[in-house]
N, C-alpha and C positions, 0 to 999 in steps of 0.2 A: 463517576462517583466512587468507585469500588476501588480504582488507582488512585484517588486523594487518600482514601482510608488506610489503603495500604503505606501511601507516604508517611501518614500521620503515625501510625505505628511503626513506620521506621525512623520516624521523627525520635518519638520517645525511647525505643532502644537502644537505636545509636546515630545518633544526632548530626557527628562529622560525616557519616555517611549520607543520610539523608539530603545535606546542604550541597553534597559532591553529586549529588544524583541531580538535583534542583538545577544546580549550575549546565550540569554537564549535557542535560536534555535537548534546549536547543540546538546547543552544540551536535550534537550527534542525530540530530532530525536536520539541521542545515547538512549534516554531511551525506547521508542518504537523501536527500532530495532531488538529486540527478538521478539517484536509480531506478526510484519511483516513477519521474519521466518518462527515463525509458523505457520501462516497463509500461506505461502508459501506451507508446508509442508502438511498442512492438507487438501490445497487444492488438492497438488498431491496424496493424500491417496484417497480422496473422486473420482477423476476422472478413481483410478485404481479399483475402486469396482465399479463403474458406469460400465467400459469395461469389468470387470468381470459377471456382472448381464445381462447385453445386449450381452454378444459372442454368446451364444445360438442362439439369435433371430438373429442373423448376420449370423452367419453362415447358417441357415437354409435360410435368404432372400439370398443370393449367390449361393443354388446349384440349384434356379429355373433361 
């Protein structure tokens, strides 16, 4: 809601801007969208080697 608002008063002060921000949005959310991915990706790589380095210590704080 707070990003429509701010459109909208950039609507009104300057207009050609506003329609170039409108256009361009997708556009530049499809272009970062592989990075986000990745970022997805790598963060699930990184949280499986975190459980992998701590099982030890887990396991051994469970059999007291």
């Amino acid at each position: 809601m707070f990003t429509f608002v701010l459109w909208c008063i950039l609507f009104v002060l300057c207009w050609p801007l506003a329609l170039l921000a409108l256009i361009a949005y997708p556009v530049v959310w499809l272009l970062l969208l592989p990075f986000r991915l990745l970022g997805i990706a790598v963060g699930g790589v990184l949280q499986f080697v975190w459980a992998v380095v701590t099982l030890p210590g887990r396991l051994l704080m469970g059999l007291r």
